[in-house]
C-alpha positions as CSV (number, residue, x, y, z in Angstrom):
1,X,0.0,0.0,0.0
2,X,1.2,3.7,-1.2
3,X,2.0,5.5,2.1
4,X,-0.4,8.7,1.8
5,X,1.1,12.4,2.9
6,X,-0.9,15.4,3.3
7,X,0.3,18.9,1.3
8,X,1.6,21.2,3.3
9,X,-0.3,24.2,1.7
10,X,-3.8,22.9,1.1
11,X,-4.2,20.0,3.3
12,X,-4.9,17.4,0.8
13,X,-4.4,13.9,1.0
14,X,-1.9,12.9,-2.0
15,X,0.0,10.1,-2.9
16,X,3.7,10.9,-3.4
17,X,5.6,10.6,-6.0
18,X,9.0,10.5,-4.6
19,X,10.0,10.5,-0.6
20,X,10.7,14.2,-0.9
21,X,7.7,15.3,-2.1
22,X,5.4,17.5,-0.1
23,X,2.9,19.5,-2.0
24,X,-0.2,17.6,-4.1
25,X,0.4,19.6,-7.3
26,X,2.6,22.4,-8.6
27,X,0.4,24.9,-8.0
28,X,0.6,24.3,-4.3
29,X,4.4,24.5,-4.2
30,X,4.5,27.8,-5.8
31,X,1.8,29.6,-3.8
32,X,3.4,28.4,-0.3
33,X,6.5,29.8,-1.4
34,X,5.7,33.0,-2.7
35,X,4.0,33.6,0.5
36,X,6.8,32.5,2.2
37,X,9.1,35.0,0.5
38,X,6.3,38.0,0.8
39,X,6.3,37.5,4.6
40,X,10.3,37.6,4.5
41,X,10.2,40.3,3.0
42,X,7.9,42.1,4.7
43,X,9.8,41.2,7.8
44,X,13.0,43.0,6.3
45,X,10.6,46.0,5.7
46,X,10.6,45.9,2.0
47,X,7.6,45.7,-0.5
48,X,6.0,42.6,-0.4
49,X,4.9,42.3,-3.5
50,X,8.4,43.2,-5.7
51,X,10.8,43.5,-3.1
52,X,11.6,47.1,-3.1
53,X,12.1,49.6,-0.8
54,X,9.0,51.0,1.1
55,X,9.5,54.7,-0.5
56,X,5.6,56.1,1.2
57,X,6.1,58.1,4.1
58,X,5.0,57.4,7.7
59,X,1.3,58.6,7.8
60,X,1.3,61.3,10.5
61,X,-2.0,62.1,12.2
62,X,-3.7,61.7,15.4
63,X,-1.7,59.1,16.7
64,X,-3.6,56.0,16.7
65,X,-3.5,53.4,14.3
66,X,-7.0,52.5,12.5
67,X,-7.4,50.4,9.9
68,X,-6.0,51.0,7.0
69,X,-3.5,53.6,7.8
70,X,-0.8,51.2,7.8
71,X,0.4,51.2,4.0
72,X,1.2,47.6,2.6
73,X,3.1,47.9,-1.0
74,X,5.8,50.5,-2.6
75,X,4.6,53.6,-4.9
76,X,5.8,51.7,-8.3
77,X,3.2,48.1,-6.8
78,X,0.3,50.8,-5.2
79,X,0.0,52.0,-9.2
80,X,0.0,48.7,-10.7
81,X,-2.8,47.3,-8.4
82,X,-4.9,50.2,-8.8
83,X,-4.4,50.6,-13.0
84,X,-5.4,46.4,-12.8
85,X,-7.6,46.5,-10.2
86,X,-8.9,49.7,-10.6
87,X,-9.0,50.1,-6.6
88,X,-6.8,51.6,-3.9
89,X,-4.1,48.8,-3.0
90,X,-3.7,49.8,0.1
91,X,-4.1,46.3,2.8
């Protein structure tokens, strides 16, 4: 009997193909890691989504934080989502 393995981004049960294997499908492999590298580099304080320096200033106002003040993507990424999106890419 196949030994069964459970992917490690989606949670289905797969049978492997080979003893390293740990994702059900390609598609899996590639989303965990690119969130992977978008928390890493959001740790380091860069852009997520591109990995370049957070060039937005520090939003100065009252003091507290609400939602949505924090601002989540460069200048050159905040564009791109709101030309595609047509939205403000802020999150």
């Amino acid at each position: 009997m196949e030994e069964m393995r459970y992917c490690l981004e989606c949670g289905l049960s797969f049978a492997p193909n080979n003893h390293r294997q740990k994702f059900c499908s390609p598609q899996c492999h590639a989303r965990f890691y690119g969130r992977k590298r978008r928390l890493k580099r959001k740790e380091q304080g860069l852009c997520p989504q591109c990995g370049g320096p957070m060039d937005w200033p520090v939003r100065i106002g009252s003091g507290k934080r609400t939602k949505g003040s924090k601002i989540s993507y460069c200048s050159k990424c905040r564009e791109m989502f709101k030309t595609r999106y047509g939205k403000n890419a802020e999150g």
